[in-house]
C-alpha positions in Angstrom: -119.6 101.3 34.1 -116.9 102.1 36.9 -116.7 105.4 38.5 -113.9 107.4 36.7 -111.0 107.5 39.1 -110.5 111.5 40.6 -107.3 112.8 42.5 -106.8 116.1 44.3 -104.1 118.6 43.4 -102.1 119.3 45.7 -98.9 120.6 44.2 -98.6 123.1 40.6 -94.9 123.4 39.5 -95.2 125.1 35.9 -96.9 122.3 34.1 -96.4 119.7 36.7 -98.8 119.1 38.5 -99.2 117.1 41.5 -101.9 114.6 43.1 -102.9 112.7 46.4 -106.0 111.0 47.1 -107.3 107.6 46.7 -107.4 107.1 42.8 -106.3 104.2 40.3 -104.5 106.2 37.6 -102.5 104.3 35.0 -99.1 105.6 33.1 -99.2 107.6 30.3 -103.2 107.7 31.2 -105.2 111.0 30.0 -106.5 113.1 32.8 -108.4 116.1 33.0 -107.3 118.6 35.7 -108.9 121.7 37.3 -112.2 123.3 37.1 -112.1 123.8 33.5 -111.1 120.4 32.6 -107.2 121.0 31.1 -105.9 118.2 29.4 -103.0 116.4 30.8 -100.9 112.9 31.0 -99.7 110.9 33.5 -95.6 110.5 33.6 -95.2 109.5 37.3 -97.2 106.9 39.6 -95.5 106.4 42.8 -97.2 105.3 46.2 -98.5 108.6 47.8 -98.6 111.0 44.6 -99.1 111.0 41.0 -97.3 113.5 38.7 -98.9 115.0 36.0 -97.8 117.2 33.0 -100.7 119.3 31.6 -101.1 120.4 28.1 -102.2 124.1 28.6 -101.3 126.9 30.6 -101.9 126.2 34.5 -102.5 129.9 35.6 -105.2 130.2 38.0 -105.1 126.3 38.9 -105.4 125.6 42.7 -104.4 123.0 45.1 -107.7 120.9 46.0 -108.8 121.1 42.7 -110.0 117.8 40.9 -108.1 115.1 38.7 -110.6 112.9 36.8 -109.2 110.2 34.9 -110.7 109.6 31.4 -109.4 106.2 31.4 -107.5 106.1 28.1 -103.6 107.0 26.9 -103.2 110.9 25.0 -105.3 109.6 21.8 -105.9 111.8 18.6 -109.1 110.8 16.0 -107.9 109.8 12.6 -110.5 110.0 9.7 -111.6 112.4 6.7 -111.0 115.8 7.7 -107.4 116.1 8.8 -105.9 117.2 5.1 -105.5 120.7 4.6 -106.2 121.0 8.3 -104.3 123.2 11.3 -104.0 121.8 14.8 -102.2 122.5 17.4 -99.8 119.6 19.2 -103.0 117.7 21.1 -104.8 117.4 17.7 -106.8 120.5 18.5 -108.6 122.4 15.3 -106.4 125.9 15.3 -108.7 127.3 12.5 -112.2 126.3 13.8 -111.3 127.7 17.5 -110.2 130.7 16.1 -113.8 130.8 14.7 -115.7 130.5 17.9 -113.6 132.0 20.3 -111.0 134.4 18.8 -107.4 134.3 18.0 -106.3 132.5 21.5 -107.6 128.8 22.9 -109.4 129.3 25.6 -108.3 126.8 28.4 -109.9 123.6 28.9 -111.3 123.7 25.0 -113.1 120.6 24.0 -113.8 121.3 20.6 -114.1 118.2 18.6 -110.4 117.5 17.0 -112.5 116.6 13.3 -115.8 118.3 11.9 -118.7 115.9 13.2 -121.4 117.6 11.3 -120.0 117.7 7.9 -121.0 114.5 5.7 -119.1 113.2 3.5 -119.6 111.3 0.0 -118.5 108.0 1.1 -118.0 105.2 -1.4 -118.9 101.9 0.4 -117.0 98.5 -0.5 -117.5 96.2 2.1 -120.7 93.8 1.6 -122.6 91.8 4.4 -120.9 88.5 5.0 -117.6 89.5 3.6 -114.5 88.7 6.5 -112.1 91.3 7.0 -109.3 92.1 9.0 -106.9 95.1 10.6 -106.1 97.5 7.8 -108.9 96.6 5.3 -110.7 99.0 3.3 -114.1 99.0 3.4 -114.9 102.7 2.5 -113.6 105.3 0.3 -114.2 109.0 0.6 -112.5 111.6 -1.5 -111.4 113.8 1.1 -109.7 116.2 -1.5 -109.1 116.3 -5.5 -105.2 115.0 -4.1 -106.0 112.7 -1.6 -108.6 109.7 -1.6 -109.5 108.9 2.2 -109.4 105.1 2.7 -111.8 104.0 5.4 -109.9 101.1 7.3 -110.8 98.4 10.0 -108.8 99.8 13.1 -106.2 97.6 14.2 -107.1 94.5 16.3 -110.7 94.2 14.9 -111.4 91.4 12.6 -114.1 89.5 11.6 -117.7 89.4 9.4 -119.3 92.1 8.3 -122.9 91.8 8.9 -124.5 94.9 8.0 -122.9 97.5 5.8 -124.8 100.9 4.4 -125.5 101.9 0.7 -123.1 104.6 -0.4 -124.0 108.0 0.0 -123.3 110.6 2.8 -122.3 110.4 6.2 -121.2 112.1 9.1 -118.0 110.8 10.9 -120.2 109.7 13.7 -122.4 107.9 11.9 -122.0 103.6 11.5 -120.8 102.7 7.9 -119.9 99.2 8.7 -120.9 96.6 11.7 -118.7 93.5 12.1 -118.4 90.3 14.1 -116.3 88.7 15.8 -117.7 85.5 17.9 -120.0 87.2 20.4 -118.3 91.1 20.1 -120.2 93.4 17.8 -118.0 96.4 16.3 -119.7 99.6 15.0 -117.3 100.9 12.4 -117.6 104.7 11.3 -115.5 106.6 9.6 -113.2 107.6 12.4 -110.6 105.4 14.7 -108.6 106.6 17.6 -105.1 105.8 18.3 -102.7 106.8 21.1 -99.7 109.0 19.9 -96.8 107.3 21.8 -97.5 103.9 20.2 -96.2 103.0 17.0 -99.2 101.7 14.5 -98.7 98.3 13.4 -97.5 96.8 10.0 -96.7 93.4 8.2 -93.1 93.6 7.5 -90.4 96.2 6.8 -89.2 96.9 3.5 -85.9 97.6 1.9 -84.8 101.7 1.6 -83.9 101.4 -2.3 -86.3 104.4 -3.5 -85.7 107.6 -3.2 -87.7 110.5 -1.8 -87.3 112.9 -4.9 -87.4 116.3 -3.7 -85.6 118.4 -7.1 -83.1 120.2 -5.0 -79.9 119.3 -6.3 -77.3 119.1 -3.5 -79.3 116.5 -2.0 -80.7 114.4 -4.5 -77.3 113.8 -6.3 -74.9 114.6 -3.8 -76.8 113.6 0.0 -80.2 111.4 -0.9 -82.6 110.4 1.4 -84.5 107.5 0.7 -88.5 107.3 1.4 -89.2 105.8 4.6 -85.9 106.9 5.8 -84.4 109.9 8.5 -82.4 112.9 7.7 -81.7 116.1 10.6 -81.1 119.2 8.9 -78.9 120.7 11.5 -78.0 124.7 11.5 -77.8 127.7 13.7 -80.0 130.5 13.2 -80.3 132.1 9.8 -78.8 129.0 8.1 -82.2 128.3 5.9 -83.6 125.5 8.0 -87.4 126.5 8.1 -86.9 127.4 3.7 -85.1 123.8 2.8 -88.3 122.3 4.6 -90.5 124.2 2.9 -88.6 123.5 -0.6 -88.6 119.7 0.5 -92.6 120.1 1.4 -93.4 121.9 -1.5 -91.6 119.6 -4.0 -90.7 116.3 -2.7 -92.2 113.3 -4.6 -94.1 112.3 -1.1 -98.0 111.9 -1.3 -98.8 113.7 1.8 -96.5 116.5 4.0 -97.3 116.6 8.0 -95.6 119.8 8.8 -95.0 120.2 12.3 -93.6 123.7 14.0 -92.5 122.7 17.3 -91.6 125.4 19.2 -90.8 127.7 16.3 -91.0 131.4 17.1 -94.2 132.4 16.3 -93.4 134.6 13.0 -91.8 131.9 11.2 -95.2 129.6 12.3 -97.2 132.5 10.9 -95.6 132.6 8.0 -95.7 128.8 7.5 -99.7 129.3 7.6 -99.9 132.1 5.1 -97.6 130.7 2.9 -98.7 127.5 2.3 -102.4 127.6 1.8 -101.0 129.8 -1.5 -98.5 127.2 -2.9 -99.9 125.3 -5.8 -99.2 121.7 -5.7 -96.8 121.4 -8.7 -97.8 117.5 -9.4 -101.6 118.7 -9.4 -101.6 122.4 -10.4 -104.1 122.1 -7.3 -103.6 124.2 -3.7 -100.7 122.2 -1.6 -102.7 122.2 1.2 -105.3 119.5 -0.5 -101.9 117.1 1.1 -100.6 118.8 3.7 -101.6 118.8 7.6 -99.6 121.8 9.6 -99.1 121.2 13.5 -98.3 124.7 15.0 -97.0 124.4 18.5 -95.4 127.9 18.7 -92.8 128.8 21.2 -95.1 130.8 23.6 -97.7 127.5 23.4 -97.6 125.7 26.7 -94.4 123.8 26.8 -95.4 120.3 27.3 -97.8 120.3 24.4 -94.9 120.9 22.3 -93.6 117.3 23.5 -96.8 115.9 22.4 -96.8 117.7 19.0 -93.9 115.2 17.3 -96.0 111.8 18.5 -99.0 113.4 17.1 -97.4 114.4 13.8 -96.1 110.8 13.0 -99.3 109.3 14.1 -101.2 111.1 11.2 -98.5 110.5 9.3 -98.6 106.2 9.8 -102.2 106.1 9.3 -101.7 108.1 6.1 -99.1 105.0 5.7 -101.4 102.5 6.4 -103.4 103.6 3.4 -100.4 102.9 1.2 -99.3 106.9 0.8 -95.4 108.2 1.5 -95.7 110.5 3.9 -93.3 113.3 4.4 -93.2 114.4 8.5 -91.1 118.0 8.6 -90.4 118.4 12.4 -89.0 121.9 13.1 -87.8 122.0 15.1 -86.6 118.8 17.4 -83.9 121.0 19.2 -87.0 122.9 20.8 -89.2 119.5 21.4 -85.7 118.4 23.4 -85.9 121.7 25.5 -89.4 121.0 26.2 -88.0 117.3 27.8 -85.3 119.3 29.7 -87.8 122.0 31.4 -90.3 119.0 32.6 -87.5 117.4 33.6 -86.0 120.4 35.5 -89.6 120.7 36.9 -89.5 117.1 38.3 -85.9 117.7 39.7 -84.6 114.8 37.9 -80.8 114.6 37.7 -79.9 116.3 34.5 -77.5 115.1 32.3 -75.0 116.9 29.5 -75.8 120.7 29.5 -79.1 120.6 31.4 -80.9 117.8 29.7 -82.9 114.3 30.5 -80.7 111.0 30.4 -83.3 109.3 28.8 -83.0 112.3 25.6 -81.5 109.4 23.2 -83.9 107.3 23.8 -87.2 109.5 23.5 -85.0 110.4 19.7 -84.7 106.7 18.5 -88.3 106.6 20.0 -89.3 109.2 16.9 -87.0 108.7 14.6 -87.4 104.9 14.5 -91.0 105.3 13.5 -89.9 106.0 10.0 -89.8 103.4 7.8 -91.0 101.5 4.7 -93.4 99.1 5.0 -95.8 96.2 3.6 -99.2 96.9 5.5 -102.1 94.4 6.4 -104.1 95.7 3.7 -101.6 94.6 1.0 -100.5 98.0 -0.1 -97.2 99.5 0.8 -96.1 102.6 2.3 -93.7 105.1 3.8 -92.7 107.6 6.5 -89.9 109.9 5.8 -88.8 111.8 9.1 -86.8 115.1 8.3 -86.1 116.8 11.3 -84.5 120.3 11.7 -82.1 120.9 14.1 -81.1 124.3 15.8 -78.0 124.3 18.0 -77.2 127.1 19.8 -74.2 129.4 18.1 -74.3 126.7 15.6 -72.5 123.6 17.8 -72.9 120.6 16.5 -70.9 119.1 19.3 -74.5 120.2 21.5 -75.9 116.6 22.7 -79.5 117.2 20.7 -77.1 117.2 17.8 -74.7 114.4 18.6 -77.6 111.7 19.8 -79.5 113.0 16.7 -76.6 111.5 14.3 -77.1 108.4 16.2 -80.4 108.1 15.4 -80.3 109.1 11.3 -78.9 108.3 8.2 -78.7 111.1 6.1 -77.1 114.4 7.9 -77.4 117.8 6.1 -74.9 120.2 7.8 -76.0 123.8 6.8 -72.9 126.6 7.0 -73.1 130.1 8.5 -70.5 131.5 6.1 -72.4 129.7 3.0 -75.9 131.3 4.1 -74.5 134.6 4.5 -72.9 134.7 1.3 -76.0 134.3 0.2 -75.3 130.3 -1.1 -78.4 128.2 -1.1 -79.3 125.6 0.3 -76.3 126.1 2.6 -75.1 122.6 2.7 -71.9 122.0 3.7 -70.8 119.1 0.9 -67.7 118.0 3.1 -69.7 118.1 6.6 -72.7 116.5 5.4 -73.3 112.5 4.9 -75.5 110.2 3.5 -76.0 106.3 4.1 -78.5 105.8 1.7 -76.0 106.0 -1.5 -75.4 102.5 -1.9 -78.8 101.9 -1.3 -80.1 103.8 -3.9 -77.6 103.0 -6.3 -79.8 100.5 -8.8 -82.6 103.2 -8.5 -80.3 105.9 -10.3 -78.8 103.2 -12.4 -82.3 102.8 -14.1 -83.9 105.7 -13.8 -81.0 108.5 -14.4 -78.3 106.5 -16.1 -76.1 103.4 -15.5 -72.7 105.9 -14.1 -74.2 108.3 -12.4 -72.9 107.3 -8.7 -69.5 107.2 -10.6 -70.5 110.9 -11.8 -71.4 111.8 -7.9 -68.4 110.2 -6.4 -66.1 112.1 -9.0 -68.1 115.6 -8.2 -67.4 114.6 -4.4 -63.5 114.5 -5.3 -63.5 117.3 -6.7 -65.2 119.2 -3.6 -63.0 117.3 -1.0 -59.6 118.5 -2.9 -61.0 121.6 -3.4 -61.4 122.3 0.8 -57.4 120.8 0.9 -56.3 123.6 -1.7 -58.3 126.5 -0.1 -56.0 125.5 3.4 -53.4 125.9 1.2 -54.3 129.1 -0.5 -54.7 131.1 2.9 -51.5 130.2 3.7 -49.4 131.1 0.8 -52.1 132.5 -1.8 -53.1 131.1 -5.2 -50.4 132.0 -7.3 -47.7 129.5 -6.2 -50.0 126.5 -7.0 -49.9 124.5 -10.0 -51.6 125.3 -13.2 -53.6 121.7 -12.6 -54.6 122.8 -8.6 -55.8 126.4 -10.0 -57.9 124.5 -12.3 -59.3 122.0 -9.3 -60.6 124.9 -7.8 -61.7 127.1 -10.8 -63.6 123.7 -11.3 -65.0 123.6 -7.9 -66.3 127.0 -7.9 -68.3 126.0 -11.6 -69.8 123.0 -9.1 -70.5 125.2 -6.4 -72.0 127.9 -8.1 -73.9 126.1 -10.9 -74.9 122.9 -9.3 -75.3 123.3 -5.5 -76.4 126.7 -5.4 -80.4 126.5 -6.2 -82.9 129.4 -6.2 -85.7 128.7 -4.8 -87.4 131.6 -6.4 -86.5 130.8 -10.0 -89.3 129.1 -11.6 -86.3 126.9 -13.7 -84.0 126.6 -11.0 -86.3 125.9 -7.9 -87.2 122.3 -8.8 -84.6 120.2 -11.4 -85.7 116.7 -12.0 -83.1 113.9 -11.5 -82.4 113.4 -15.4 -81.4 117.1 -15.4 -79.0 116.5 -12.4 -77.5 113.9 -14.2 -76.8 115.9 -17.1 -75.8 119.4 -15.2 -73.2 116.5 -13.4 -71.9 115.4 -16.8 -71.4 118.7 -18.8 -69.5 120.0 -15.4 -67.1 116.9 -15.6 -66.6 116.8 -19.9 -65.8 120.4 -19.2 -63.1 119.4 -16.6 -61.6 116.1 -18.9 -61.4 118.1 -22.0 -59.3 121.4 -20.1 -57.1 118.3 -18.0 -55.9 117.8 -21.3 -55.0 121.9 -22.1 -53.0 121.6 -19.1 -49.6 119.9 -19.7 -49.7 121.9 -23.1 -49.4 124.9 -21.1 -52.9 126.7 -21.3 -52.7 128.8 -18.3 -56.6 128.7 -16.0 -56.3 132.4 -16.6 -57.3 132.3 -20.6 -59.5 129.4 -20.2 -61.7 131.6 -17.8 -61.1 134.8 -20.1 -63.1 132.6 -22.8 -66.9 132.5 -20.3 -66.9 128.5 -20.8 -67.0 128.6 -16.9 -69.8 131.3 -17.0 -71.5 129.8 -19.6 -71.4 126.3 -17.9 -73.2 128.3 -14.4 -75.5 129.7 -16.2 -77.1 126.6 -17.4 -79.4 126.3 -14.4 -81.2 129.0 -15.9 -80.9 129.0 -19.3 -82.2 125.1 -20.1 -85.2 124.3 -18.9 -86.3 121.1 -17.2 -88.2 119.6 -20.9 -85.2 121.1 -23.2 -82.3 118.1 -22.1 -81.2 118.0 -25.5 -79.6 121.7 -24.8 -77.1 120.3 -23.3 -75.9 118.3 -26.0 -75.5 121.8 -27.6 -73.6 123.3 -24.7 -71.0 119.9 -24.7 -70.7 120.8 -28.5 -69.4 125.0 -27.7 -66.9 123.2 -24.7 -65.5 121.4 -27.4 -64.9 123.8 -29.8 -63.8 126.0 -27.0 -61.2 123.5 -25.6 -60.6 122.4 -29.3 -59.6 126.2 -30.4 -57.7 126.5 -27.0 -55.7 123.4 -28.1 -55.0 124.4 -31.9 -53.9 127.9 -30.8 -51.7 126.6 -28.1 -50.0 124.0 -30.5 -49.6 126.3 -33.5 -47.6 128.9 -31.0 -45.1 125.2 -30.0 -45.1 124.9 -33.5 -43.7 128.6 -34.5 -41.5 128.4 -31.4 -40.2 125.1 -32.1 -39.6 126.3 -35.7 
């Protein structure tokens, strides 16, 4: 075996670092640097120097130190073990370091990324003289009551199995399966390695037509996002960002969540760890954590581990594909991963450019974002990677360039408001600044599984919302009053959307997760409501009585007064709006009568 290749530092910038000496190192190679071994990655190679950009904190480094090459890319282990887990951005185990050496990593920590001495029940299925190939299963282990661990042939590795073990338990380390392929022996246990920048392979793409499910209704109905597709939740501070992703997390219809905090203050990361290890799994009525991985890269984390954190996320989150799960990755926030590109960049003295950061920012985004998808695997099964990344522009700008390439990049675009959030409206969605491509899409999926006119429902609810925004211009000019009996009723109808459909509470038991039927029936009491008083209008019913009655009211309060298994209520409630409108109507044509008489 070859000598591993060492450098000598000879320059420390922040977390670039640099190195002479007579070495061999590759891009995008692994290195360790210093005394104490800190982990870092090549990003520059040039003829007399190589720059690299270490994952820890380089106080107390020194020039002359050593670089040792360990003669791989930045790779993480994937196997039984990672659900329920914490690590931090390099794949690093937050929970079991804060065992055996307090609440802070110690630099240089080479604690192994998964538990090596635990065994695990594994069920074996591959037999000697069977042939496999990448992506083949030939072990199962139930790594939690929600998740069964499927044991795979890494990618690239085909061949016979010659020797395969009874089931029973193992360690990770430990071979399960030996293969062959012509005169190369492969020792498989239950854990592969991958490198995070490189996309895991799959057969063939498949078509965005189902949705990810998540029981909030302003984005289901009105903004979907479709599994294996992108969506950027984009709002300043104190718009609701971090609590949409954890009411997407929590009750999305996606097998498995990878939550990663990049660069999130370190409360809001705190109380992502306490708060989920308590959620109950509402599929299961078992602990959410039993399919969740959390990445915490907090803000005060060494900066270019935060860059790492995103590739490491959606690299557990493909091999959880590769299985045949959807996967949900919650980045939060990709605003701070972009800051982290724009202070090694600054640290390089690259030439910056719009507002400080990289030229090469778009294409690091399509580089993430584009490794969502929906897809066939080798192994025959399908499966899917939803990215839904939050973005936080400073003062709330979406003109910011993290922003503006991020649209570039998604298909779904969920534009939280500052005024809606402080008046206490959530999720605080702006209905006429957000978009989704995925509606046309998705459209046989709600025709069979909600009801055959329930775009025509949501496009009608959009009208509404789009002439309501017109009219309120209108109102702060000249007030209210001057408007037409049919515009007061546009807006009176507007408000009944606002506050009874799109307005959610996340911590009422009814009203926190509303299945898609429900939607579809909230949608259609709202607009029989609105056809039956269109017709009170010509007869001269002002808005004023029709609100005196509480049919608007009553109409609100439906969120919490019908309960997800009661959707023959609602036939009930579109029985009192027609004798409300019906009495309205008889009272209305009686006084014509007596005045016409």
């Amino acid at each position: 075996m070859a000598e591993p290749s060492q450098g000598t530092i000879y320059g420390i910038n922040g977390p670039v670092i640099k190195v002479h000496g007579q070495h061999a190192f590759k891009m995008r190679e692994m290195v360790l640097v210093g005394e104490e071994g800190l982990i870092g990655e090549v990003i520059r190679v040039l003829d007399k120097e190589t720059i690299i950009q270490v994952y820890e904190n380089t106080t107390g480094l020194k020039p002359r130190g050593p670089v040792v090459s360990t003669g791989k890319p930045l790779t993480i282990k994937l196997g039984p073990g990672i659900i329920g887990s914490i690590f931090d951005g390099i794949e690093r185990p937050l929970t079991r370091i804060a065992e055996n050496t307090g609440a802070f990593i110690r630099r240089g920590s080479t604690m192994d990324n998964l538990d090596r001495d635990r065994l695990w029940n594994v069920k074996v299925l591959a037999k000697a003289g069977d042939m496999v190939k990448s992506g083949a299963v030939v072990a199962e282990v139930q790594e939690t009551e929600s998740v069964l661990h499927k044991v795979m042939v890494p990618p690239g590795i085909q061949g016979e199995v010659v020797e395969a073990v009874v089931s029973g338990q193992y360690n990770i380390s430990q071979t399960i399966v030996t293969v062959k392929e012509g005169k190369e022996i492969y020792n498989l246990t239950l854990v592969q390695e991958w490198p995070v920048r490189e996309a895991r392979p799959y057969r063939k793409r498949l078509p965005l037509n189902i949705p990810l499910v998540t029981g909030q209704r302003v984005i289901d109905t009105m903004f979907p996002i479709a599994k294996g597709g992108t969506a950027a939740i984009t709002g300043g501070f104190g718009t609701g960002k971090t609590l949409t992703q954890h009411q997407l997390a929590k009750w999305s219809n996606a097998d498995i969540i990878v939550y990663v905090g990049c660069g999130e203050r370190g409360n809001e990361i705190t109380e992502v760890l306490e708060e989920f290890p308590k959620l109950i799994d509402p599929r299961s009525g078992r602990p959410l954590m039993e399919r969740t991985v959390l990445i915490a890269n907090t803000s005060n984390m060494p900066v270019a581990a935060r860059e790492a954190s995103v590739y490491t996320g959606i690299t557990l989150a493909e091999y959880f594909r590769d299985m045949g799960y959807d996967v949900a990755v919650m980045a939060d926030s990709t605003s701070r991963w972009a800051e982290a590109l724009r202070e090694i960049s600054g640290r390089l003295e690259e030439m910056p450019a719009e507002e400080g950061f990289p030229a090469y920012l778009p294409s690091r985004l399509s580089e993430f974002y584009e490794r969502a998808g929906r897809v066939e695997n080798y192994n025959e099964t399908s499966g899917s990677v939803s990215i839904i990344g939050a973005v936080s522009p400073q003062g709330g700008d979406f003109s910011e360039p993290v922003t503006q390439n991020t649209k570039r990049f998604i298909r779904c675009f969920w534009a939280l408001d500052k005024a809606l959030a402080y008046g206490r409206h959530y999720p605080a969605i702006n209905w006429t600044n957000s978009y989704s491509e995925y509606t046309e899409d998705l459209t046989e999926w709600y025709k069979e599984n909600a009801s055959g006119d329930f775009m025509e429902k949501r496009t009608r609810l959009s009208g509404i919302l789009q002439e309501e925004a017109k009219l309120l211009d209108i109102v702060k000019l000249i007030g209210s009053d001057v408007l037409p009996e049919e515009q007061k009723l546009i807006i009176e109808i507007a408000k009944v959307l606002r506050q009874g459909f799109l307005q959610q509470n996340a911590y009422n038991k009814l009203d926190t997760y509303v299945p898609i039927k429900k939607q579809y029936l909230m949608m259609d009491s709202i607009l029989k409501l609105y056809d039956r008083l269109l017709k009170l209008v010509p007869l001269g019913v002002p808005v004023s009585v029709i609100s005196r009655t509480g049919v608007f009211d009553e109409v609100i309060r439906v969120k919490y007064t019908i309960s997800n298994e009661e959707p023959e209520a609602f036939e009930e409630l579109n029985q009192r709006i027609a004798k409300v409108t019906d009495e309205l109507e008889a009272d209305y044509r009686s006084s014509e009568r007596k005045a016409d008489a």
